[in-house]
VONU-975516 format. One line per 4 residues: number of its first residue (from 1); for each residue z, y, x of C-alpha. Coordinates in pm, whole numbers, plus 50000, padded with zeros to 5 digits. Layout:
BEGIN
NUM> Z Y X | ...
# end
This chain:
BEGIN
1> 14750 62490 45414 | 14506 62679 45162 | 14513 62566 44781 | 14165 62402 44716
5> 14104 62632 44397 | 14070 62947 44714 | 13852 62650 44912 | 13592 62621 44596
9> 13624 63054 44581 | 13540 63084 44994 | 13272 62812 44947 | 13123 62979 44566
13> 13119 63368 44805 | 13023 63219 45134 | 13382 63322 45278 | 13456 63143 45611
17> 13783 63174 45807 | 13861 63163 46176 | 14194 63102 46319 | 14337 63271 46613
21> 14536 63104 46900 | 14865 63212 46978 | 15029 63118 47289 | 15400 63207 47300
25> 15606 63200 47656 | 15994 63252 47573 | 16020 63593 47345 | 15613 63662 47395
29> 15278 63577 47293 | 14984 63632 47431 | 14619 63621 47279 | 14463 63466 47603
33> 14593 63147 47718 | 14559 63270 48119 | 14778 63565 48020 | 15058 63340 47893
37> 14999 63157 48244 | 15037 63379 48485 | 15321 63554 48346 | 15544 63225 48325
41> 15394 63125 48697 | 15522 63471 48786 | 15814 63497 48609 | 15940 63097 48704
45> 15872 63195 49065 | 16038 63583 49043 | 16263 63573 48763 | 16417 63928 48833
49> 16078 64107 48860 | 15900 64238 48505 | 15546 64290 48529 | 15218 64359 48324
53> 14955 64180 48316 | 14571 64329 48328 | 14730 64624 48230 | 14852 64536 47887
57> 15206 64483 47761 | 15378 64160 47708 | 15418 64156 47259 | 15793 64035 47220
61> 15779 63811 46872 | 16018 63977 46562 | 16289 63711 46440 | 16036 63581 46174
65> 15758 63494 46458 | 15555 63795 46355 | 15369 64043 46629 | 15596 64303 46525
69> 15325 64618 46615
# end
């Protein structure tokens, strides 16, 4: 939650703030929801097979939830 005193500073500046979604599948997340899809559909239905999908690598999460890269 942002302190109101850095609301009244973004609002004084014209400072506006987007948030990204995150979707996390066991150790991963992905930044498009129909990644983080796919690879659970795949990996519930193959378990033993590791894949990539649309050519870009799965992003396993550091211990403090933080893309680690």
């Amino acid at each position: 939650m942002m302190k109101n005193d850095n609301l009244v500073k973004m609002k004084k500046y014209d400072i506006t703030c987007e948030q990204v979604n995150i979707y996390h599948y066991k150790q991963y997340q992905y930044g498009k929801l129909e990644d983080a899809i796919n690879y659970a559909r795949h990996d519930q239905s193959n378990p033993d097979v590791n894949f990539t999908l649309n050519g870009e690598e799965r992003t396993p999460l550091s211990q403090s939830g933080k893309d680690e890269s």
